[in-house]
DRENROKE-401684 format. One record per residue (C-alpha): x, y, z. Coordinates in steps of 0.2 Angstrom, whole numbers, plus 5000, padded with zeros to 4 digits. Layout:
<pts>
+------+------+------+
|    u |    v |    w |
+------+------+------+
|    X |    Y |    Z |
...
+------+------+------+
</pts>
This chain:
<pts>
+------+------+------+
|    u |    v |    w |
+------+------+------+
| 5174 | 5150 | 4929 |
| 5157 | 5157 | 4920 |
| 5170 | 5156 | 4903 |
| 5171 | 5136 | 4906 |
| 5155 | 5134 | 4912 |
| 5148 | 5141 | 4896 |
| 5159 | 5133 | 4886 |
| 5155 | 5116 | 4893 |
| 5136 | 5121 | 4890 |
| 5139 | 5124 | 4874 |
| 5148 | 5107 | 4868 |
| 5135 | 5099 | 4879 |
| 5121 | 5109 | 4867 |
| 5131 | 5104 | 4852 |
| 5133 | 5083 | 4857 |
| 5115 | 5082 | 4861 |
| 5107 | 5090 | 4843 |
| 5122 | 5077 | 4834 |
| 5114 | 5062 | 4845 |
| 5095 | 5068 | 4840 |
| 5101 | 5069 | 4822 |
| 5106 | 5053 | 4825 |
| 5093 | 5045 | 4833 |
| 5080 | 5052 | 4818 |
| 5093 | 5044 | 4804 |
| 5092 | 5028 | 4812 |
| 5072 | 5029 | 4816 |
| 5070 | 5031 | 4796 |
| 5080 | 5017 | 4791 |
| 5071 | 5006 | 4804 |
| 5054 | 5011 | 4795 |
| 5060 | 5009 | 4778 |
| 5067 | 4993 | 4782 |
| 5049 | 4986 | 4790 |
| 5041 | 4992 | 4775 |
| 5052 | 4980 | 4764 |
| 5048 | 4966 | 4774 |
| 5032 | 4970 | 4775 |
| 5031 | 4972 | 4755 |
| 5040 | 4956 | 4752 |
| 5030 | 4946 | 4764 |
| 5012 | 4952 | 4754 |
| 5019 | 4948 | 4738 |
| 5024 | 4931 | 4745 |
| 5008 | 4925 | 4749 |
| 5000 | 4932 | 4733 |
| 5010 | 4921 | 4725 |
| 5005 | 4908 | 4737 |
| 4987 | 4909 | 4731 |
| 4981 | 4902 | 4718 |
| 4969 | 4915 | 4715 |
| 4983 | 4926 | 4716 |
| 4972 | 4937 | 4729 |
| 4984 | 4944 | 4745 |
| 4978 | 4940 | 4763 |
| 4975 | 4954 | 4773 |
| 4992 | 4961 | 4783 |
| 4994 | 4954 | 4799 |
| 5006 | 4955 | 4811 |
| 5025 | 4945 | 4806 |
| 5025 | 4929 | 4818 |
| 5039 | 4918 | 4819 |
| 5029 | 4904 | 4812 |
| 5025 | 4912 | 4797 |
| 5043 | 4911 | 4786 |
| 5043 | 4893 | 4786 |
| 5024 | 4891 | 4781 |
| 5027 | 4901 | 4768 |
| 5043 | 4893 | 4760 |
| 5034 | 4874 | 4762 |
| 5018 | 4881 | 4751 |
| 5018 | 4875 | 4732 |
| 5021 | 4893 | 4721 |
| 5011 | 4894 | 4704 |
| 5015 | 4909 | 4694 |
| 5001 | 4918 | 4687 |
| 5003 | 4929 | 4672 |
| 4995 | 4946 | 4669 |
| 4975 | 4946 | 4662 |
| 4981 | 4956 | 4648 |
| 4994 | 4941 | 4644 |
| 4983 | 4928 | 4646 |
| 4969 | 4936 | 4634 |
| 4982 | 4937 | 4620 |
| 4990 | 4920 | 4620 |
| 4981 | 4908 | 4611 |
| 4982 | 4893 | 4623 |
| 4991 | 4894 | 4641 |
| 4997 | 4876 | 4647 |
| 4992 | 4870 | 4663 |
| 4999 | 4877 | 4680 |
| 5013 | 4863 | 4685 |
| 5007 | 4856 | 4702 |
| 5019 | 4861 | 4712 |
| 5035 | 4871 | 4711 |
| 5051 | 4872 | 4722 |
| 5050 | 4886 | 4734 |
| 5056 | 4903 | 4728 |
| 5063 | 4916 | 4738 |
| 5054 | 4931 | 4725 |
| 5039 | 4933 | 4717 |
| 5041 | 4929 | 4698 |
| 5041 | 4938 | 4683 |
| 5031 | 4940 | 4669 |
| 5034 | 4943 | 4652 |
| 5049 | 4947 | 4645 |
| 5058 | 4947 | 4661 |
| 5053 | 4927 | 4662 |
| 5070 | 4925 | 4654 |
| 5080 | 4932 | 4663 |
| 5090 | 4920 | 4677 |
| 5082 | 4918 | 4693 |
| 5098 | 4924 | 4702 |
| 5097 | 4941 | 4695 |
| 5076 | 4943 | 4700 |
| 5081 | 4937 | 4718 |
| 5093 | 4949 | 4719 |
| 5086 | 4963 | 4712 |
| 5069 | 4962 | 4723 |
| 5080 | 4961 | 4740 |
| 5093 | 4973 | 4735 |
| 5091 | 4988 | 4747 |
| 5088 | 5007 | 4740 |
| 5102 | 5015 | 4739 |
| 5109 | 5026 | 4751 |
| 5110 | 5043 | 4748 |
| 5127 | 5053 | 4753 |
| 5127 | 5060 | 4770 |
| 5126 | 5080 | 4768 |
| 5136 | 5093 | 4780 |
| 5124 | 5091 | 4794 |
| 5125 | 5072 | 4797 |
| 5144 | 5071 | 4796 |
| 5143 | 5086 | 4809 |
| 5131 | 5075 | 4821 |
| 5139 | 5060 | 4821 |
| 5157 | 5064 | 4818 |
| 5164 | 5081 | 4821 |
| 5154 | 5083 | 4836 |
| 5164 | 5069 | 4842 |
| 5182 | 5075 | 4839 |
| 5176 | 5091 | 4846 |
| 5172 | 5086 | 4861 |
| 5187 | 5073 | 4864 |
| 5198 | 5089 | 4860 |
| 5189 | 5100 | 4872 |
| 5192 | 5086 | 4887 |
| 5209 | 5086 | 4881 |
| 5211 | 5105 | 4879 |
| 5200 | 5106 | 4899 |
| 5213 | 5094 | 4906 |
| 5229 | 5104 | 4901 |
| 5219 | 5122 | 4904 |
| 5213 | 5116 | 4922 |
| 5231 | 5116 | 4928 |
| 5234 | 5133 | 4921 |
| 5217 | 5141 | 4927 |
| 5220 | 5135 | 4945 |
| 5239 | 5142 | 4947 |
| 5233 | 5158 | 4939 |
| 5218 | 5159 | 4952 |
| 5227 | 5149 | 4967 |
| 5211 | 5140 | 4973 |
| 5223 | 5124 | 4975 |
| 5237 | 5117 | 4979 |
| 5250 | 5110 | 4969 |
| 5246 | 5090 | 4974 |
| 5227 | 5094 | 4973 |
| 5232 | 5099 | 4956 |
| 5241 | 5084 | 4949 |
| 5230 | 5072 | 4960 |
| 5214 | 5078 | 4950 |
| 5223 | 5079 | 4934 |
| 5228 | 5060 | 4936 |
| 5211 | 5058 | 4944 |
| 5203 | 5066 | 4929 |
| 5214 | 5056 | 4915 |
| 5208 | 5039 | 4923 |
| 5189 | 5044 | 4923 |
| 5194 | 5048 | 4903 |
| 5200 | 5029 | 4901 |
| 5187 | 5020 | 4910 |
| 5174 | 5030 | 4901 |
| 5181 | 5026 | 4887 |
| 5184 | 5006 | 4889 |
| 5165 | 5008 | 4895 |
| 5160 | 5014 | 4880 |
| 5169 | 5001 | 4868 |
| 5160 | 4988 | 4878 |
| 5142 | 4995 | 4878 |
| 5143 | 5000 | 4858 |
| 5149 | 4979 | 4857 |
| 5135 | 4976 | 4867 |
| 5120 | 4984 | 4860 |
| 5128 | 4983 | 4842 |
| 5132 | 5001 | 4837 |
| 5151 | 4998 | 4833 |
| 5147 | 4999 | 4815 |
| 5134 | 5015 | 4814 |
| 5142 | 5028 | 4805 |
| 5151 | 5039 | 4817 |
| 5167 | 5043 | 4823 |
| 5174 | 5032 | 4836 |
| 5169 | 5039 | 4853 |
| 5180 | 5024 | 4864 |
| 5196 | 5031 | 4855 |
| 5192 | 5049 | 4858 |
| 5190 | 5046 | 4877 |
| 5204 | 5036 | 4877 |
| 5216 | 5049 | 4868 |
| 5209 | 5064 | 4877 |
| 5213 | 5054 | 4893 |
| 5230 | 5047 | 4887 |
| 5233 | 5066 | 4884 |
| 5228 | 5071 | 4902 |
| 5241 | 5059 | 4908 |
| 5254 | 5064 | 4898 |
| 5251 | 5082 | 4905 |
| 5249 | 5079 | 4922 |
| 5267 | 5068 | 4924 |
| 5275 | 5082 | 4916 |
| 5269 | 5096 | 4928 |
| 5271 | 5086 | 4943 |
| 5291 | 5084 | 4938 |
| 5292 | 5102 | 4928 |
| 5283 | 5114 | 4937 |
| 5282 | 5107 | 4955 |
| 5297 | 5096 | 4956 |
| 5287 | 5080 | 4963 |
| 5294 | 5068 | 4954 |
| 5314 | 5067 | 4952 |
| 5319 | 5064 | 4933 |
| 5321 | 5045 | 4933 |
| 5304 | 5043 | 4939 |
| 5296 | 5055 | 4928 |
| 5305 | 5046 | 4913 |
| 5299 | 5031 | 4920 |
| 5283 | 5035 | 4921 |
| 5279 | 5045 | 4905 |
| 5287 | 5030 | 4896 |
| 5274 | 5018 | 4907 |
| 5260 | 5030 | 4899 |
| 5266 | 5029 | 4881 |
| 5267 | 5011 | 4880 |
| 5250 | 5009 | 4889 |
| 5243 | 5021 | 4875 |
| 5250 | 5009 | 4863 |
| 5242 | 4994 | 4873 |
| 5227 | 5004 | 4870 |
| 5229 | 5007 | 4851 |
| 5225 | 4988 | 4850 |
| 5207 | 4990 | 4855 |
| 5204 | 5007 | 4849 |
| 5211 | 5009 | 4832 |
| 5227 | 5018 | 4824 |
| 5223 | 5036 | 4829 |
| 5227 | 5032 | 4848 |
| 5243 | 5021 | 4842 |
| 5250 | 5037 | 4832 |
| 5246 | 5049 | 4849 |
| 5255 | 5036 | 4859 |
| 5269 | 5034 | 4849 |
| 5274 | 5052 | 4848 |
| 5273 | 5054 | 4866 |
| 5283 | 5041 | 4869 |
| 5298 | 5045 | 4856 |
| 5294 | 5066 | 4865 |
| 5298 | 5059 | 4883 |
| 5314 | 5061 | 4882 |
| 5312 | 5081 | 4877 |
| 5300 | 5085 | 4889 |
| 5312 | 5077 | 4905 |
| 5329 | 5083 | 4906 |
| 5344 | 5078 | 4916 |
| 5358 | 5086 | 4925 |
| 5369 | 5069 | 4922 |
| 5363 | 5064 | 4904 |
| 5365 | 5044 | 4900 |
| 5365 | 5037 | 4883 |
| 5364 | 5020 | 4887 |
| 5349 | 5023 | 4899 |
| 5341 | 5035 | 4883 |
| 5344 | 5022 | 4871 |
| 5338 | 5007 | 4882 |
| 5319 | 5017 | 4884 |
| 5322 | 5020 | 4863 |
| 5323 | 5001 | 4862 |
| 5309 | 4995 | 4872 |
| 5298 | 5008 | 4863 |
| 5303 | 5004 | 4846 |
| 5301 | 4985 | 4851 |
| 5283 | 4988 | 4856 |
| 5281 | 5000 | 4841 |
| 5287 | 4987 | 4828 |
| 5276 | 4972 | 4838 |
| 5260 | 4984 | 4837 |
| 5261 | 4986 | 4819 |
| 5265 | 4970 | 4815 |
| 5250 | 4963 | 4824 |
| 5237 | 4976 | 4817 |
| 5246 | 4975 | 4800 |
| 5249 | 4996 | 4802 |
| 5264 | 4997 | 4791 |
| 5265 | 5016 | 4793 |
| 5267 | 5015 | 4811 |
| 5284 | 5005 | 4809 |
| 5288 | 5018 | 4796 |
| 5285 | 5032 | 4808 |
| 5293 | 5021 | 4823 |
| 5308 | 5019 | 4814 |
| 5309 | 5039 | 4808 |
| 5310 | 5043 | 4825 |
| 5321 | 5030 | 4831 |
| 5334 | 5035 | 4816 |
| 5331 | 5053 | 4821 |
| 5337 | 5049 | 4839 |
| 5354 | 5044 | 4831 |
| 5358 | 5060 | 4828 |
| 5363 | 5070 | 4845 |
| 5374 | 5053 | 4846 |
| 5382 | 5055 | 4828 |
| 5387 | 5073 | 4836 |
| 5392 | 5066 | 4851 |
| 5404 | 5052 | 4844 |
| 5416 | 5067 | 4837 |
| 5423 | 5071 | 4857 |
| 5415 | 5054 | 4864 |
| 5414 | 5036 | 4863 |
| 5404 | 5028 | 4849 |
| 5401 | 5011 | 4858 |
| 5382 | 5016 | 4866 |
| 5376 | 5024 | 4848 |
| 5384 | 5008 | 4837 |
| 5373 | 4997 | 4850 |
| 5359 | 5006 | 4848 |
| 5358 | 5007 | 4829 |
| 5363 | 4987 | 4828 |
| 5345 | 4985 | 4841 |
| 5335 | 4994 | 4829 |
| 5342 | 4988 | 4814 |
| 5339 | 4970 | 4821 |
| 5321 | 4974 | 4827 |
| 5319 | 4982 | 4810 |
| 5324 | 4966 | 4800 |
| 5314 | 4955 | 4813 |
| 5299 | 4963 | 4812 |
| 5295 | 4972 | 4794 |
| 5307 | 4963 | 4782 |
| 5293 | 4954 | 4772 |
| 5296 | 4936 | 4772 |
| 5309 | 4936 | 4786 |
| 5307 | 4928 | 4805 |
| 5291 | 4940 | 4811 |
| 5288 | 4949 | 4797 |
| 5272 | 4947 | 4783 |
| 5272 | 4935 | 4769 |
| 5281 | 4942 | 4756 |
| 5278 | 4942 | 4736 |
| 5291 | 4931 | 4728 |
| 5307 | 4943 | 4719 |
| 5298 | 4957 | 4723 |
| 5305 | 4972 | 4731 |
| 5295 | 4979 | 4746 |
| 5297 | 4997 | 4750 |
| 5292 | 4996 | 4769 |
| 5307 | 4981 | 4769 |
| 5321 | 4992 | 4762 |
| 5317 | 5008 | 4769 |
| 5317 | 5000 | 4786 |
| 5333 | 4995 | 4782 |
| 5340 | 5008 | 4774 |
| 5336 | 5020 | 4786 |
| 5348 | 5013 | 4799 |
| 5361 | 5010 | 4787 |
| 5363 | 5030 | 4785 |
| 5367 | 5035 | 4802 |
| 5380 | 5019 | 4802 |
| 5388 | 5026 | 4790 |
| 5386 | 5045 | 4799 |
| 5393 | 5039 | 4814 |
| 5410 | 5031 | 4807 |
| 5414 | 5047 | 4798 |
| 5410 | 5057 | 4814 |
| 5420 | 5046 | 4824 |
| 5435 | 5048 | 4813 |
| 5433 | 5033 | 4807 |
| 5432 | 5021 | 4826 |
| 5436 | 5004 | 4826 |
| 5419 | 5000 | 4837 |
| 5409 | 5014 | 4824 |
| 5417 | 5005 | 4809 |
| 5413 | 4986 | 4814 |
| 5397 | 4991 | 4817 |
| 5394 | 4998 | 4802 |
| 5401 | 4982 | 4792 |
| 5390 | 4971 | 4802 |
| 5374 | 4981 | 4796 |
| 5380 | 4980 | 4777 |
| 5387 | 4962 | 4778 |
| 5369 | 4959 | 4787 |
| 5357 | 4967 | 4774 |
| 5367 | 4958 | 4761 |
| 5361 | 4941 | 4768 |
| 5344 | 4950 | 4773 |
| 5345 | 4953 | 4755 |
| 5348 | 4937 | 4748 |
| 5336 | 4929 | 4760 |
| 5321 | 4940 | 4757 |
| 5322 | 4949 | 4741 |
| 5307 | 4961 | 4749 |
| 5324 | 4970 | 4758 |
| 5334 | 4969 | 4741 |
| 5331 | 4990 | 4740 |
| 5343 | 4994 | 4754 |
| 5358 | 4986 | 4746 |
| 5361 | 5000 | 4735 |
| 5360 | 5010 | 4751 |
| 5373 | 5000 | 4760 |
| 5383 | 5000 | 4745 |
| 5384 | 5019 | 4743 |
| 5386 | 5022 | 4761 |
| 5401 | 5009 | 4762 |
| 5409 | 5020 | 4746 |
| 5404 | 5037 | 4754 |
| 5414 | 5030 | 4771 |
| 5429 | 5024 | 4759 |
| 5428 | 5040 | 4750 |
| 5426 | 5052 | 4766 |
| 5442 | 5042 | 4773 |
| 5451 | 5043 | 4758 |
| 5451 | 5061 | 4759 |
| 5452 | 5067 | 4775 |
| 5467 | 5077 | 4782 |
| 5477 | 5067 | 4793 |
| 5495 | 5072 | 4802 |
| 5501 | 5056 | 4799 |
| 5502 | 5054 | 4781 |
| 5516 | 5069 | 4782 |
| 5527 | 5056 | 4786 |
| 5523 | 5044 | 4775 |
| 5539 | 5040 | 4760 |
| 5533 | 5056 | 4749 |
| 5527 | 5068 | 4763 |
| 5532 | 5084 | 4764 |
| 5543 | 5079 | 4779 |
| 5546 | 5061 | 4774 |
| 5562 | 5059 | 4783 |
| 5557 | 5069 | 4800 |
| 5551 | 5052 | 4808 |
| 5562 | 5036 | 4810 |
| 5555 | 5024 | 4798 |
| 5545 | 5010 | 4808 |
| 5534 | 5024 | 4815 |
| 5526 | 5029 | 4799 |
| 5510 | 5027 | 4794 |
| 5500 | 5012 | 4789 |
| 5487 | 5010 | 4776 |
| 5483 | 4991 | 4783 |
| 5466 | 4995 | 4792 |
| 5458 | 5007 | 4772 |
| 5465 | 4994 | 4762 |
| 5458 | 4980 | 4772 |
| 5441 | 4988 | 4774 |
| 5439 | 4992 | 4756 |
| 5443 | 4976 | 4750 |
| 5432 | 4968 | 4763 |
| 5417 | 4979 | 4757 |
| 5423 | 4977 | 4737 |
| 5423 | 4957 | 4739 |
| 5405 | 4959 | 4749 |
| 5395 | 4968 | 4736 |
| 5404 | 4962 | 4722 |
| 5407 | 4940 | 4725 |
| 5388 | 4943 | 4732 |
| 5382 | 4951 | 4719 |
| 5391 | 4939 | 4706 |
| 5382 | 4924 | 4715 |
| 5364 | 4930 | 4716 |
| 5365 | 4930 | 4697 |
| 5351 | 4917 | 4689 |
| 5343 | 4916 | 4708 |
| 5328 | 4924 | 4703 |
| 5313 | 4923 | 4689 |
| 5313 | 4943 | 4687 |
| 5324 | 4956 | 4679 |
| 5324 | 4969 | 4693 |
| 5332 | 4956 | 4706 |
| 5349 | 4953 | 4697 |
| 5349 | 4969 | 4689 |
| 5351 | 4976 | 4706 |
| 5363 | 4964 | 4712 |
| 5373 | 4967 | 4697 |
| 5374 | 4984 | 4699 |
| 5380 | 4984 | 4715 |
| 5391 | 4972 | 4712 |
| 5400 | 4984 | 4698 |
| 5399 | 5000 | 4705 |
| 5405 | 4996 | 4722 |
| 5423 | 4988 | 4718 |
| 5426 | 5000 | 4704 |
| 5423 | 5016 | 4717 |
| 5431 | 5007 | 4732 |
| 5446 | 5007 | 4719 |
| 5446 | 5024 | 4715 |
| 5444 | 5028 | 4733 |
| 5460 | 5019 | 4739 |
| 5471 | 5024 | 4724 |
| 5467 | 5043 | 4729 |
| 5474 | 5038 | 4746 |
| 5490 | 5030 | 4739 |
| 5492 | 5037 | 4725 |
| 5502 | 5055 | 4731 |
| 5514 | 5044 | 4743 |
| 5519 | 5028 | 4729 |
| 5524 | 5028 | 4713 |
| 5512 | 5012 | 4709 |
| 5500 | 5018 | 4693 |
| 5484 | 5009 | 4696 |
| 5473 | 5018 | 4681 |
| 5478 | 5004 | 4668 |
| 5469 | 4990 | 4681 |
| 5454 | 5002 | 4685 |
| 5450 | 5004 | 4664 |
| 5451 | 4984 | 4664 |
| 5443 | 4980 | 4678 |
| 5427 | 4992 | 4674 |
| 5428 | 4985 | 4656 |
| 5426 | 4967 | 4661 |
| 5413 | 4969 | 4673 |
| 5404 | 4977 | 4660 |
| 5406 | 4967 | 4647 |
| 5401 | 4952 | 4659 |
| 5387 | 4959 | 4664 |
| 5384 | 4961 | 4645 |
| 5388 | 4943 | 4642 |
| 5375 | 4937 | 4655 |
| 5363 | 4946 | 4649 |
| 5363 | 4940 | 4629 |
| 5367 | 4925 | 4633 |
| 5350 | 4922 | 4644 |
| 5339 | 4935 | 4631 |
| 5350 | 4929 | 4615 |
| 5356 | 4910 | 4613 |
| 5362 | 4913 | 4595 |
| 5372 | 4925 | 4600 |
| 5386 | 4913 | 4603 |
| 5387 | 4903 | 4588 |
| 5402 | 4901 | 4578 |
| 5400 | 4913 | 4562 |
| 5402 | 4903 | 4547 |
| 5421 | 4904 | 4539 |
| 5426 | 4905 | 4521 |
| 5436 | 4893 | 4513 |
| 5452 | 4907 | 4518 |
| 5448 | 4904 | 4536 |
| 5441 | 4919 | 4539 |
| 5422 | 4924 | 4546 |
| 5410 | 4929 | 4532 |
| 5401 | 4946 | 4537 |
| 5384 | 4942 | 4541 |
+------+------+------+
</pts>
């Protein structure tokens, strides 16, 4: 108890010489700023007067700014001018109002919008040294990690020294996690009210609110881990109702309390576990945070928080893609088409809720959002061994960022990912060892098995050519579409690669169970997709490319 009591003396100690420091910074900006008023408003009146004598200072009264723009101005030059010139011309009788004493000399010819602006310019401010960014920031993160770090140590200290029981312990914890929040929602509003929300320190509302936030987080975690309050539906409950306040939160306070809350909500699940585990339950919660995630950043414009929320909602996928192998892949395919579709809805550029978007320009945030669903897709059908469910999933999610695509070129980077996923698939397919392709007509035990029951290449071959005609017939048609190089050059690409290795994929199926030789349609196919390709390209660069050479009187072409 002494150690704490110290401890809290010393950040006490620590606060109050950061707040003096700060006071003092703010008293000598105050004074320099009333002696530049002060200076201004003398040389004002001088120039005023036509004997160019100032009035003694008085104290500033409302009344005297518009007296002084109404008066007639007269410049005066310098006695030293004056006795060189030969002959000045009469001062004009009056002048507009000026808002800066004029310049003599050679200055006189300068404009008057550079002389306004340098006489009210302010100093410049010097940097702020160790000491200030220690008062008036550090200080504050301290402290807001101290409260946090007291929270989570007063549970510990008072089951070590049994002064309390365990629901004295979790009602003060929650008690002390609400008195963090409302102090902090107290300080947003007084620092609005008095005007401090722009002084040059770190944000002591947010710090509050996070170290409070954390308290929280802690004390619904103990009462279900280490007393066994709570049973494990309400504890997931209710550290999910935590998360998604601090996220409410973030809207007020800034990014720093959206990131805290949006690890602790994707950690829930960790920290609460279940004797009768439910993926449909797991990826309901998944969905409503993402959701909430993707609407936080889109509001704040905090594209790195639908990056981060989308990291952790791919990452989720996994335990699933390992669980497919002996289970059903119907809740994971669910759960990656809600992602994908709150990805797309939310941080494609230029689609439904997404932000404006730059015309044929490819948007990193767009695709990799995109992208990063279509991997674990692609996972789960090969874990799966290739599922129905797993594998119209996945061909919703390609034939989807395809049309994503061609809507909103932002996206147009996670083609090429959908396009090597869908050959990886092929390919993995192709490849695999299965028991029923030793009966098939050149098996090793071709005959063993009567022959309706053999097997059946229908469900490869229809899959690969549905993914071949996708990327390449849309890919074909998104040609001319744009007024840069780097759209249809993607398109094209994929609409090459992706039939030709499709093709390769599905003869290395066939090929060791028929006698059919596909090598000579490969060659021809890859030759006139590139030579296409080839073509589109010279003729839009090169018109005179296709002009008839001019012939001899044989017939033939003359050599150029």
């Amino acid at each position: 108890m002494e150690f704490l009591a110290f401890v809290a003396a010393l950040v006490a100690i620590v606060m109050l010489r950061g707040e003096r420091r700060q006071v003092a910074v703010l008293r000598d900006r105050l004074t320099g700023i009333e002696a530049e008023i002060e200076r201004l408003r003398v040389l004002l009146a001088r120039a005023s007067r036509p004997g160019g004598e100032a009035p003694p200072a008085t104290e500033p009264s409302p009344d005297d700014g518009p007296e002084i723009a109404a008066a007639p101005v007269v410049p005066q030059a310098p006695a030293d001018t004056a006795a060189s010139s030969p002959a000045a011309p009469p001062p004009p009788t009056a002048v507009p109002p000026i808002s800066a004493p004029p310049i003599s000399g050679p200055a006189m010819s300068e404009p008057s919008g550079v002389t306004a602006d340098a006489a009210t310019a302010p100093p410049p401010v010097a940097p702020r040294g160790f000491e200030e960014r220690f008062g008036t920031q550090w200080v504050v993160w301290v402290g807001g990690v101290a409260l946090a770090l007291g929270g989570l140590f007063l549970v510990r200290y008072s089951i070590e020294q049994g002064l309390i029981g365990p629901g004295v312990r979790v009602a003060l914890g929650a008690l002390l996690a609400a008195a963090l929040v409302a102090a902090g929602e107290w300080t947003r509003r007084n620092e609005i009210r008095v005007g401090a929300a722009a002084l040059p320190t770190a944000h002591i509302p947010s710090t509050l609110t996070a170290a409070g936030t954390t308290v929280a987080y802690a004390t619904v975690w103990a009462a279900f881990a280490l007393y066994g309050f709570l049973p494990p539906p309400l504890a997931f409950v209710l550290l999910g109702a935590v998360a998604l306040a601090t996220l409410a939160a973030a809207l007020l306070h800034g990014p720093a309390l959206a990131g805290l809350g949006l690890v602790g909500a994707y950690v829930t699940p960790v920290l609460v576990a279940s004797d009768e585990p439910s993926f449909w339950a797991l990826y309901l919660y998944l969905v409503v945070v993402t959701a909430a995630a993707f609407a936080l950043a889109r509001a704040r414009l905090w594209r790195w928080l639908a990056l981060t929320a989308i990291a952790f909602a791919t990452l989720w996928a996994l335990p699933g893609i390992a669980e497919a192998a002996v289970g059903t892949a119907v809740p994971h395919t669910v759960y990656l088409v809600a992602v994908f579709g709150l990805a797309a809805a939310f941080t494609v550029s230029g689609l439904l809720l997404g932000p404006e978007a730059t015309p044929d320009t490819l948007d990193e945030v767009s695709s990799v959002a995109l992208a990063a669903v279509l991997v674990p897709a692609g996972l789960l059908v090969m874990a799966s061994g290739h599922d129905g469910v797993a594998l119209f999933g996945f061909t919703l999610l390609a034939a989807l960022t395809v049309g994503i695509a061609w809507r909103a070129p932002a996206a147009l980077g996670a083609v090429p990912v959908a396009a090597a996923m869908a050959v990886l698939v092929m390919a993995e397919w192709a490849t695999e060892t299965r028991l029923d392709t030793l009966i098939a007509p050149a098996g090793p035990v071709a005959g063993a098995v009567p022959e309706p029951v053999r097997t059946s290449f229908a469900l490869h071959l229809a899959a690969g050519a549905l993914f071949a005609g996708l990327f390449g017939g849309v890919g074909f048609a998104a040609q001319g579409r744009a007024t840069r190089a780097v759209v249809p050059a993607v398109w094209a690409w994929c609409a090459i690669a992706t039939p030709i290795a499709i093709l390769i994929a599905l003869y290395w199926r066939i090929a060791g169970f028929a006698s059919v030789s596909v090598r000579r349609p490969v060659r021809l196919t890859s030759w006139s997709a590139l030579r296409s390709a080839h073509r589109g390209r010279c003729g839009r660069r090169c018109p005179s490319s296709s002009r008839r050479r001019p012939t001899t009187g044989t017939g033939r072409a003359s050599r150029p």
